[in-house]
N, C-alpha and C positions, 0 to 999 in steps of 0.2 A: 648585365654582369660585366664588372671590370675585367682584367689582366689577372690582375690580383688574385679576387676569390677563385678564379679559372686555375692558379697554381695551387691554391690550396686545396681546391678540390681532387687536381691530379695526385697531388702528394699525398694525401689521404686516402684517395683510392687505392696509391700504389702502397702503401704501409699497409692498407687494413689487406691488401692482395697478398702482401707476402707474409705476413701475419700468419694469415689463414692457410697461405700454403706449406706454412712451415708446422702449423697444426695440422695439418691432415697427411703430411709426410709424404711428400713425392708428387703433390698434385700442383705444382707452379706450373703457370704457363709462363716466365718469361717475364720481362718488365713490362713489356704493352699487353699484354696478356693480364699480369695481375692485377694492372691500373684498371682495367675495361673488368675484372672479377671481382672489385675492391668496389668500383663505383657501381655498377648492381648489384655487387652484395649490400652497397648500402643505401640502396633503396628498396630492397628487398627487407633486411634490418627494420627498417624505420618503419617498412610496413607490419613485420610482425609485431614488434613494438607497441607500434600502435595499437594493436586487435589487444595487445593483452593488457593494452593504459599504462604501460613505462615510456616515460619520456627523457631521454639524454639530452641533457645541455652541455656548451663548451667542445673545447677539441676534445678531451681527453672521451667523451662521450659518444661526441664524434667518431671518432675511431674506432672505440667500443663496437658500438651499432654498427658498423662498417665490417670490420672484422666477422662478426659473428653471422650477419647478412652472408660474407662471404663463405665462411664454415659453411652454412647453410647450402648457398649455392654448389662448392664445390663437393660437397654430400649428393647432391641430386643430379650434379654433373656424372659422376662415378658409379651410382646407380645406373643412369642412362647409358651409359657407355660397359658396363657389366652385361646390360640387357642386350 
């Protein structure tokens, strides 16, 4: 893995993180915070994804699945922390 794809990953994680946190309303953690909930939300995504046979090509699908990974995440995060 280059430089390169290393920036688009972070940038991608940090969009789908604040994405997500601007959907679930109050649940950001922060810019390193949402970069690290942005990129296990998207590989969280990709594996749901998967189970149901949606596959996202490209950035914009990229992010997609990122995002929603993330909703996902910070959904079960707020559970956990309720409990």
């Amino acid at each position: 893995m280059d430089i390169t794809a290393l920036i688009i990953i972070l940038a991608i994680g940090g969009l789908a993180g604040w994405l997500a946190g601007n959907i679930m309303k109050g649940h950001g953690f922060g810019l390193v915070g949402n970069i690290i909930v942005g990129i296990i939300g998207a590989v969280l995504g990709s594996f749901v994804f998967g189970l149901v046979g949606i596959s996202a090509y490209g950035l914009m699908g990229s992010i997609i699945t990122a995002t929603l990974g993330a909703v996902i995440l910070l959904s079960i995060i707020g559970v956990v922390k309720k409990a």
